[in-house]
N, C-alpha and C positions, 0 to 999 in steps of 0.2 A: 554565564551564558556558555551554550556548549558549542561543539561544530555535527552536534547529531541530529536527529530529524526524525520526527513520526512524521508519515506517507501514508493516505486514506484514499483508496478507490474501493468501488463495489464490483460485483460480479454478479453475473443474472442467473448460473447456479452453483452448487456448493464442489460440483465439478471442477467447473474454470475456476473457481477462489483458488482451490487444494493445487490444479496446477500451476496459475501463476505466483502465489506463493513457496512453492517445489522449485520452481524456476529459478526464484528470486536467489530462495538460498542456495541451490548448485551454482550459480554464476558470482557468487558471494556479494552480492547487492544486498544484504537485507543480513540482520541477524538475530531476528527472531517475525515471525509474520502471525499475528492472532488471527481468527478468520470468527465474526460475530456471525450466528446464523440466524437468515430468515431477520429482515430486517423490512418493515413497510417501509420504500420509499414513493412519495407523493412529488412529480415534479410536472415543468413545462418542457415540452420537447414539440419541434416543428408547429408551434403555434395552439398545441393540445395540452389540457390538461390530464397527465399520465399518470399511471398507481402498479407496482409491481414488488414482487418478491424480490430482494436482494441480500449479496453475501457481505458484511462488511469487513475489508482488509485491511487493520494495522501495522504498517509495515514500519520496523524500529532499523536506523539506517545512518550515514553518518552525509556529512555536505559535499565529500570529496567525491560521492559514486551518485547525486543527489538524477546528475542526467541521465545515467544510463539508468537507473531504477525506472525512469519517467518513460525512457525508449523501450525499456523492457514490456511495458504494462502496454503502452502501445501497440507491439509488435504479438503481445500474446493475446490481448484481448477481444473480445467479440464484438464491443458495443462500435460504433463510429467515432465517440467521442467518450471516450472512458473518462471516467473522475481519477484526479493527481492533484490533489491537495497535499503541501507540503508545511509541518507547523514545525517552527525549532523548537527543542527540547532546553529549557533555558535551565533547570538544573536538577539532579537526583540523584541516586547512589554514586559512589564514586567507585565501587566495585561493577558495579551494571553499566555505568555508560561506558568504563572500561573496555569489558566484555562486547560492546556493540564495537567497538573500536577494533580491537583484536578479530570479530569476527567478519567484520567487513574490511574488500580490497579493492 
């Protein structure tokens, strides 16, 4: 087990993904941000059932910065209630979880 973390929210266009991941990594939360385009998502919102375009953002991160990455997507997001799923990363390179280590403060 590590103390690193993949971080998955979406973004409603490929604009806000590219800035909130820009974000992520100038403030050194994040160190590395994939951004999946154009993603169908199908969900429940205010009692509707909703379908829309979205960005998907893998953010690779470690557990020590786990809140402010959560305050950041908060703070830069558009939605009311942005997606912050957090999964630990329980094991892989030992050169690359390094690297997330080193790049995150």
């Amino acid at each position: 087990m590590t103390d690193h973390k993949l971080v998955l929210t979406t973004a409603g266009s490929q604009d806000e993904a590219r800035a909130i991941a820009r974000a992520l990594l100038e403030r050194r939360l994040a160190a590395c941000v994939n951004i999946v385009s154009q993603i169908e998502s199908i969900y429940r919102w205010k009692g509707a059932v909703e379908e829309a375009q979205e960005w998907l953002l893998l953010i690779k991160t470690s557990a020590s910065v786990f809140d402010k990455v959560r305050a950041a997507i908060q703070e830069l997001h558009s939605y009311e209630v942005p997606e912050c799923i957090c999964l630990t990363i329980e094991d892989g390179s030992s050169q690359y979880l390094e690297w997330i280590g080193d790049s995150v403060r």
